[in-house]
N, CA, C and O atoms as CSV, one atom per row, in Angstrom:
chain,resi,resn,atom,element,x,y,z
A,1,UNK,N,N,0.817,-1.192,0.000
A,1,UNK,CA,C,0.000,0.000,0.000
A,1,UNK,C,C,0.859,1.253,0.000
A,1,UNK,O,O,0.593,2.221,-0.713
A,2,UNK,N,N,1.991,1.196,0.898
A,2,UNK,CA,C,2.894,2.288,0.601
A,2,UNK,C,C,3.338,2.604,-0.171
A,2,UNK,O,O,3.642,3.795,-0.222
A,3,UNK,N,N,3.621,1.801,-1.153
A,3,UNK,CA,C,4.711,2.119,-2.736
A,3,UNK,C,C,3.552,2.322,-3.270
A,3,UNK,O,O,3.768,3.147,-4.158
A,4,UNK,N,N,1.953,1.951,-3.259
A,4,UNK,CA,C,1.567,2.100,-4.465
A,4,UNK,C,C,1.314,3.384,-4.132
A,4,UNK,O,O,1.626,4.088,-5.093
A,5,UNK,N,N,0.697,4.343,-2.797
A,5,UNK,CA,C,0.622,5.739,-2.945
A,5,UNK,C,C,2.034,6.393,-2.911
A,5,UNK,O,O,2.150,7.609,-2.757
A,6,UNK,N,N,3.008,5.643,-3.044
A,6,UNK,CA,C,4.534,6.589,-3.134
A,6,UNK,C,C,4.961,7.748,-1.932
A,6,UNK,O,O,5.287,8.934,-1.880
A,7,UNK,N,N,4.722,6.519,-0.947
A,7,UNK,CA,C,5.241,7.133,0.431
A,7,UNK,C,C,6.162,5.621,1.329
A,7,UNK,O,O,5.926,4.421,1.471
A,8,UNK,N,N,7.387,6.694,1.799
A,8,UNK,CA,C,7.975,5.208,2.441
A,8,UNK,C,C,7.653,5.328,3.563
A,8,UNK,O,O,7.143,6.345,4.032
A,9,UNK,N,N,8.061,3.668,4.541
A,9,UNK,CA,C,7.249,3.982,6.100
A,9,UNK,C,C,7.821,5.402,6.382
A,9,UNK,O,O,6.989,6.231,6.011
A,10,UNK,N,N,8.880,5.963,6.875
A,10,UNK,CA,C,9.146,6.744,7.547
A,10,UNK,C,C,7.883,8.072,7.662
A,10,UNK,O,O,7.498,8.712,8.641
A,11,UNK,N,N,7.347,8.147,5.746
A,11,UNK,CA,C,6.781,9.335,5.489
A,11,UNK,C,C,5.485,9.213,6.333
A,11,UNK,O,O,4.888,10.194,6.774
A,12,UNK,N,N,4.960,7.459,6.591
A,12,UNK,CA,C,3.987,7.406,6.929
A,12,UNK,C,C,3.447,6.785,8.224
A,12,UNK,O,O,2.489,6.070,8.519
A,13,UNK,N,N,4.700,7.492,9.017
A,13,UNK,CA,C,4.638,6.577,10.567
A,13,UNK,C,C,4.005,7.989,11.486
A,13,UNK,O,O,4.293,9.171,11.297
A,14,UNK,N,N,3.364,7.594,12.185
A,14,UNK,CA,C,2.280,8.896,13.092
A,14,UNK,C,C,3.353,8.751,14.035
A,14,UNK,O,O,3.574,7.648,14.535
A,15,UNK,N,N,4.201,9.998,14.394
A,15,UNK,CA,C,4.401,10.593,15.121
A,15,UNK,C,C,4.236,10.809,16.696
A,15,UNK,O,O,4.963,10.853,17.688
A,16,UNK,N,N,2.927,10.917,16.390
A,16,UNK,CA,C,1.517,11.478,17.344
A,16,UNK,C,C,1.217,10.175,18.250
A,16,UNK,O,O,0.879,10.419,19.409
A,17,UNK,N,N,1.315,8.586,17.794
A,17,UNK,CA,C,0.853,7.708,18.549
A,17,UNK,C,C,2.028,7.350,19.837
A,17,UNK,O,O,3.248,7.504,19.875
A,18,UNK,N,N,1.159,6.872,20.721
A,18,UNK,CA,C,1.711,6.688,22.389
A,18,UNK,C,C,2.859,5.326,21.906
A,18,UNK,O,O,3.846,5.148,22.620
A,19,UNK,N,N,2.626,4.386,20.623
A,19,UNK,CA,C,3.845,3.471,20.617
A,19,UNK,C,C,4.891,4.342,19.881
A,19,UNK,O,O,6.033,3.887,19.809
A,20,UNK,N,N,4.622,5.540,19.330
A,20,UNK,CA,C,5.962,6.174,18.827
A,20,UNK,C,C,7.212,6.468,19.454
A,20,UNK,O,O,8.394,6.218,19.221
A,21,UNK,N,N,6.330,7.300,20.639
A,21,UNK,CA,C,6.640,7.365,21.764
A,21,UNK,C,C,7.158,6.672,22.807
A,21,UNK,O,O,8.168,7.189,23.286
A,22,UNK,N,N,6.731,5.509,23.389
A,22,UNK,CA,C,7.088,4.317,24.578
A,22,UNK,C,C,8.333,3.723,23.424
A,22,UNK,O,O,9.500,3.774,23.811
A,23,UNK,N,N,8.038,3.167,22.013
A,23,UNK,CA,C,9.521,3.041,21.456
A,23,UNK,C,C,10.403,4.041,20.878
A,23,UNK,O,O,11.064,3.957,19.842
A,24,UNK,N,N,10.298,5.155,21.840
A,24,UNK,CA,C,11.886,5.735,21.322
A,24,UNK,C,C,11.816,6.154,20.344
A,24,UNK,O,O,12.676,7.035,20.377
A,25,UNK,N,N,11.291,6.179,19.207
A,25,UNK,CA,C,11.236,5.796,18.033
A,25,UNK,C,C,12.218,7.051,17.362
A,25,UNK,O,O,13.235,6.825,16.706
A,26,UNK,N,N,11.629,8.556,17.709
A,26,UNK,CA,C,12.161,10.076,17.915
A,26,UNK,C,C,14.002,9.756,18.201
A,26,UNK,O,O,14.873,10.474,17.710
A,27,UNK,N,N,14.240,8.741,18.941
A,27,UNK,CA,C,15.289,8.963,19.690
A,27,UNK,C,C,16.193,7.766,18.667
A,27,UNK,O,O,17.383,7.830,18.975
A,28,UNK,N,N,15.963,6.805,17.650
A,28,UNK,CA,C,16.449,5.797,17.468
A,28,UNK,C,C,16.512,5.792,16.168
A,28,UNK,O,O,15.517,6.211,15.576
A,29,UNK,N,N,17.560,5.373,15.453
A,29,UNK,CA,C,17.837,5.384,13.515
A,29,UNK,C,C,16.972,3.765,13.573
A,29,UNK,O,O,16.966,3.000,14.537
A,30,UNK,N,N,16.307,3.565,12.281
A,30,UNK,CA,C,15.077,2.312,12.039
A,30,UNK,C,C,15.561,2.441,10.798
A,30,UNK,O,O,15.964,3.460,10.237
A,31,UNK,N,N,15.489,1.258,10.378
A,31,UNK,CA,C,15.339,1.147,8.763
A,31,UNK,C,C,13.688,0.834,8.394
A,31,UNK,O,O,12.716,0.611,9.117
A,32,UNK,N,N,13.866,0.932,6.879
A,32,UNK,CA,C,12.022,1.140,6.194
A,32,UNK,C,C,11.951,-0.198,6.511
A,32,UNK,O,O,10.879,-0.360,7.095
A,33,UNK,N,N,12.763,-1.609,6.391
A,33,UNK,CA,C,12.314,-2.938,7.100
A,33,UNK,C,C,11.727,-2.948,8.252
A,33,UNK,O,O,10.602,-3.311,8.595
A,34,UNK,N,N,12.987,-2.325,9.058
A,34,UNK,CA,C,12.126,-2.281,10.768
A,34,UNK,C,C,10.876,-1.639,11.178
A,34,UNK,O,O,9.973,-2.016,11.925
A,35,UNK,N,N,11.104,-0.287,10.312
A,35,UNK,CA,C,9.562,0.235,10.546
A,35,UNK,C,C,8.629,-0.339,10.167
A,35,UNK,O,O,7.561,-0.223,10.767
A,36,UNK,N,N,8.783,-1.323,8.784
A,36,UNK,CA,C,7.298,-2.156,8.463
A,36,UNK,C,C,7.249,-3.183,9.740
A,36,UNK,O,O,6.210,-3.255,10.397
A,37,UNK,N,N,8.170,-3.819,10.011
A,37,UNK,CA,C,7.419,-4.368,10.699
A,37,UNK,C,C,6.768,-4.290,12.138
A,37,UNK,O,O,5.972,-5.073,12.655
A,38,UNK,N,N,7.564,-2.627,12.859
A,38,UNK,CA,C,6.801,-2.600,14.063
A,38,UNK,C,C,5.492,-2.130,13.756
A,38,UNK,O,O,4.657,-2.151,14.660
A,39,UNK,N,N,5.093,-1.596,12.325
A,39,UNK,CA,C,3.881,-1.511,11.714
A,39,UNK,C,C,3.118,-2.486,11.958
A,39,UNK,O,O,2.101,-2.483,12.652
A,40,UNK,N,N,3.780,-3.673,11.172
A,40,UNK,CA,C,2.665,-4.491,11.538
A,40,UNK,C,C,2.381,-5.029,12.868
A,40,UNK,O,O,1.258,-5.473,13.110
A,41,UNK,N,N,3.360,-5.026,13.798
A,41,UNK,CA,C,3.115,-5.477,15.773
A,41,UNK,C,C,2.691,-4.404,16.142
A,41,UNK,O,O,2.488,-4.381,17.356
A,42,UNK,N,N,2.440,-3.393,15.565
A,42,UNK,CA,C,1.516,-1.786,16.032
A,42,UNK,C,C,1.417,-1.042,15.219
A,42,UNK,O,O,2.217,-0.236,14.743
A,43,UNK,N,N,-0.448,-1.472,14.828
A,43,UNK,CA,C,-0.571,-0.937,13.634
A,43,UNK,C,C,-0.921,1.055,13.908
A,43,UNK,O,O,-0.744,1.853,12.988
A,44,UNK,N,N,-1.347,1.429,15.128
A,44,UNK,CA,C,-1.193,2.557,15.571
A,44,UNK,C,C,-0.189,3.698,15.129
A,44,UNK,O,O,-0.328,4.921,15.130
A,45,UNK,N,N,1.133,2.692,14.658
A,45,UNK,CA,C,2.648,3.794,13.978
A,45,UNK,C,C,2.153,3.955,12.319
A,45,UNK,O,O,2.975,4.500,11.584
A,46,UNK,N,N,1.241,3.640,11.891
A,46,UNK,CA,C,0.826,3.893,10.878
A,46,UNK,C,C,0.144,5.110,10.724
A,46,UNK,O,O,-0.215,5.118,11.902
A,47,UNK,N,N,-0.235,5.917,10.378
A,47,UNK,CA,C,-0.551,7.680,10.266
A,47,UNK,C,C,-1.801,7.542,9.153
A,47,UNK,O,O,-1.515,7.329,7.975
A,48,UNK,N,N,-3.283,7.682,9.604
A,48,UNK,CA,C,-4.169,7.299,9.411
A,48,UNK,C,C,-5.188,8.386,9.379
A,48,UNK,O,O,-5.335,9.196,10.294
A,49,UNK,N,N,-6.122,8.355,7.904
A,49,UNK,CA,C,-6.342,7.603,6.944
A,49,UNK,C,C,-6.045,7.435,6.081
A,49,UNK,O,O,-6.381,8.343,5.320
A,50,UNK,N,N,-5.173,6.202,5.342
A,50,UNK,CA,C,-4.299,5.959,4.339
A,50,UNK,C,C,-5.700,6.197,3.160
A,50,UNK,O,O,-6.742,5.551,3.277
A,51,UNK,N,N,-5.551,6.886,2.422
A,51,UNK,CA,C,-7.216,6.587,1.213
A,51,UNK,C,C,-6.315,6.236,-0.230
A,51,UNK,O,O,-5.176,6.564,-0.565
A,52,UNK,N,N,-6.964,5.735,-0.648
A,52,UNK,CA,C,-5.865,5.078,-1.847
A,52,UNK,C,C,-7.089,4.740,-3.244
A,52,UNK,O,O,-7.710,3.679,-3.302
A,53,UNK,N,N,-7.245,5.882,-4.287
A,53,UNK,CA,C,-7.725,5.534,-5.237
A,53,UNK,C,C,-7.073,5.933,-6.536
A,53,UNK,O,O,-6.352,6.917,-6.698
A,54,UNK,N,N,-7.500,4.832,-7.651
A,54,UNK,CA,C,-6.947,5.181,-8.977
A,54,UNK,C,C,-6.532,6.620,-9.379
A,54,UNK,O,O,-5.712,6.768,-10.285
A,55,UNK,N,N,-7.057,7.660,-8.753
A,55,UNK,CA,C,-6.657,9.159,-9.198
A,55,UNK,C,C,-5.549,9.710,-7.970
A,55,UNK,O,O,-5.110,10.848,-8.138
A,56,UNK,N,N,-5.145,9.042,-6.902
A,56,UNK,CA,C,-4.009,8.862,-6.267
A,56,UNK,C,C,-4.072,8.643,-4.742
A,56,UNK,O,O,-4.486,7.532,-4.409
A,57,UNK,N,N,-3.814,9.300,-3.983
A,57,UNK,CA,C,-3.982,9.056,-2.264
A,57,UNK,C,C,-3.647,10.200,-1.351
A,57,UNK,O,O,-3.226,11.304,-1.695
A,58,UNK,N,N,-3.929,9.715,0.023
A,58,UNK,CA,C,-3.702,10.869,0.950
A,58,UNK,C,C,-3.780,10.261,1.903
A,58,UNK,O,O,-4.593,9.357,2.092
A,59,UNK,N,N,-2.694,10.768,2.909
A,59,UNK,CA,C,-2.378,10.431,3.914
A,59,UNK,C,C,-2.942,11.480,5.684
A,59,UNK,O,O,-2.855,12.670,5.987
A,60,UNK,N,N,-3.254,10.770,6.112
A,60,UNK,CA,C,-3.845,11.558,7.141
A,60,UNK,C,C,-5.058,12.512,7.056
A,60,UNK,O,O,-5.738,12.652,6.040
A,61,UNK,N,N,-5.236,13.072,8.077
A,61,UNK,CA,C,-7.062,13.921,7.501
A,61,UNK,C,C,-6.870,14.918,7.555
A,61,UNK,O,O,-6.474,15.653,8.459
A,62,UNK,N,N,-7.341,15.167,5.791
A,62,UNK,CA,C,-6.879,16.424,5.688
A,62,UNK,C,C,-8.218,16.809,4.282
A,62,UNK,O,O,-8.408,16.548,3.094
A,63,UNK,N,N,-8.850,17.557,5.389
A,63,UNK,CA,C,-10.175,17.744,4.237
A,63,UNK,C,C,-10.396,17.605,2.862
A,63,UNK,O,O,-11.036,16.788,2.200
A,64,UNK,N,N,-9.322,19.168,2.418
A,64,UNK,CA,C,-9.377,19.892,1.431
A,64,UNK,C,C,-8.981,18.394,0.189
A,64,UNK,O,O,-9.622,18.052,-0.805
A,65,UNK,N,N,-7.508,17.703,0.863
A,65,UNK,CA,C,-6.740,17.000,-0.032
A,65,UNK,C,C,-7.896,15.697,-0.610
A,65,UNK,O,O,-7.975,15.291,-1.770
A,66,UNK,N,N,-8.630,15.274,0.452
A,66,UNK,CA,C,-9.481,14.149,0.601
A,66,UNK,C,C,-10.975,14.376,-0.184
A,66,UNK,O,O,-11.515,13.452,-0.794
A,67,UNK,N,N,-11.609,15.838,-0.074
A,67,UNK,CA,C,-12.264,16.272,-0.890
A,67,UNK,C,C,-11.995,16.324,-2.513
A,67,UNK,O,O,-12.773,15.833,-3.330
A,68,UNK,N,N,-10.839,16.959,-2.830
A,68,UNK,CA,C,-10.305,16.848,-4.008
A,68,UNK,C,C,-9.895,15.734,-4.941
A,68,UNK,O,O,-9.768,15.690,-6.165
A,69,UNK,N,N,-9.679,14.594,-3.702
A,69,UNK,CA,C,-9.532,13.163,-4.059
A,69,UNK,C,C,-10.484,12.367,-4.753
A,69,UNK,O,O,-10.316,11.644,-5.735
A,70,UNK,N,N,-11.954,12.711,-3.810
A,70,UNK,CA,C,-12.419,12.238,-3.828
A,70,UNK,C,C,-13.938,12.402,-4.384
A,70,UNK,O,O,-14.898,11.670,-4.621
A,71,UNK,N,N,-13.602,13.805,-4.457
A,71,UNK,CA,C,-14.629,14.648,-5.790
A,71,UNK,C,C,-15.661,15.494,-5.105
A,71,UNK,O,O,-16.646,15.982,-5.658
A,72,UNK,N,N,-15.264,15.641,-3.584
A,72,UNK,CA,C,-16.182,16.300,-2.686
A,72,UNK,C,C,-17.231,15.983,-2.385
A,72,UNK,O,O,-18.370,16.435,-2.504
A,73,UNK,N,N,-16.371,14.415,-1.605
A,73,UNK,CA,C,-17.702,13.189,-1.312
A,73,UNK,C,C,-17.775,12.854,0.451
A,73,UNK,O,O,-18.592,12.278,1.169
A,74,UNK,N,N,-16.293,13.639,0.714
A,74,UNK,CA,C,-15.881,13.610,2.305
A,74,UNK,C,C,-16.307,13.787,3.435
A,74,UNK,O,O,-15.888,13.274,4.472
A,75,UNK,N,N,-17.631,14.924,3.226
A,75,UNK,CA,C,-18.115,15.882,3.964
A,75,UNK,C,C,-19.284,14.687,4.454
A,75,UNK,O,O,-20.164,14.980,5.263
């Protein structure tokens, strides 16, 4: 899902979540392997809502981008 919207984990790891946080994560070099997979043992480090259609994607909520995506179906 990441390559096909053309974001690597790093671009698409939340920050914001409490496992970002409790692992260090801020504090520690990860490779895009390691990050997939504490992705998948916490799917929370994922930065959400991934929306993913044929005319392209968007990451996180963000009206305007998701409206435009999506033909101003969001609301």
């Amino acid at each position: 899902m990441l390559r096909r919207a053309g974001l690597t984990p790093r671009e698409a790891l939340s920050t914001r979540s409490r496992a970002y946080r409790e692992l260090g994560l801020a504090e520690r070099t990860v490779s895009d392997d390691e990050l997939l997979d504490l992705m998948v043992a916490e799917p929370t480090l994922l930065r959400r809502p991934l929306v993913l259609t044929p005319g392209g994607s968007v990451l996180g909520f963000d009206r305007k981008r998701l409206d435009a995506l999506l033909g101003g179906t969001s609301s």
